[in-house]
Residue, then its C-alpha position, 0 to 999 in steps of 0.5 A: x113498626x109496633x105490633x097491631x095495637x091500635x093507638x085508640x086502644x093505648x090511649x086508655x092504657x096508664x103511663x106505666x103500662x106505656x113506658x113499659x110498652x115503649x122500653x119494648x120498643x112499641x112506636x105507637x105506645x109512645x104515640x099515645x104518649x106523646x098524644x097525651x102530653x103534647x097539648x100540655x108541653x107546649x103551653x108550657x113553651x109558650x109559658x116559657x115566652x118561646x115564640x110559637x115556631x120556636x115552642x114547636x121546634x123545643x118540642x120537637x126536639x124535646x120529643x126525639x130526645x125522649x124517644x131516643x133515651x127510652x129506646x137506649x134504656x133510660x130509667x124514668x119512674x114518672x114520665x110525666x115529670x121526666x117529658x116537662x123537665x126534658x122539655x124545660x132543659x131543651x128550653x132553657x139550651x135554645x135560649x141560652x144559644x139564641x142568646x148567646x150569638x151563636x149559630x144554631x144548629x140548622x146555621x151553616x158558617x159562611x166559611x162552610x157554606x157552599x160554593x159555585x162548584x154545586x158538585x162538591x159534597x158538601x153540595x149535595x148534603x146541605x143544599x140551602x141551609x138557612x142563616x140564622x138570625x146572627x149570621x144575617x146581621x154580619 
């Protein structure tokens, strides 16, 4: 958890000020960035004709993966260019999957999928994983 800074506080800080924050390691700046930009990323799913869920879930993804590559030391000079292309290029990989027929990642193989021993271990990892909407037709 980040020191005692409220995220209220952070909200009146500049983007640089909370990238360098959150290169630190301080949760809550990046909560005032996320804050910030979330509104606008996800109008620019919709834009990108993603359904609602499927907006959520790219941004969503989009989101940990900047975290994620922040935390490890990405260089970004402009976090707001950087959060739309991130955005855009985690956009663009749902659709081509979707697209493509493949499953998703939340999609389990048939062949995968568990059987009538609930012991297994694989079981108790993945207990109803969903089908995605390929594997529903075959």
């Amino acid at each position: 958890m980040s020191p005692g800074i409220s995220v209220r506080l952070l909200a009146t800080q500049s983007d640089e000020r909370l990238l360098a924050l959150v290169r630190d390691g301080h949760e809550r700046a990046f909560e005032a960035l996320v804050n910030r930009y979330r509104k606008p990323l996800l109008n620019y799913c919709r834009r990108l004709s993603l359904p609602e869920g499927r907006a959520e879930d790219v941004l969503q993804q989009a989101l940990l993966k900047t975290w994620i590559a922040l935390r490890d030391g990405a260089e970004v000079r402009d976090i707001k260019a950087w959060l739309y292309r991130v955005v855009h290029n985690t956009a663009v990989n749902v659709v081509r999957t979707t697209a493509s027929g493949s499953p998703t990642r939340r999609c389990a193989p048939a062949a995968a999928r568990p059987t009538s021993s609930a012991g297994s271990s694989y079981a108790r990892r993945w207990p109803r994983l969903p089908r995605c909407r390929s594997c529903s037709a075959r």
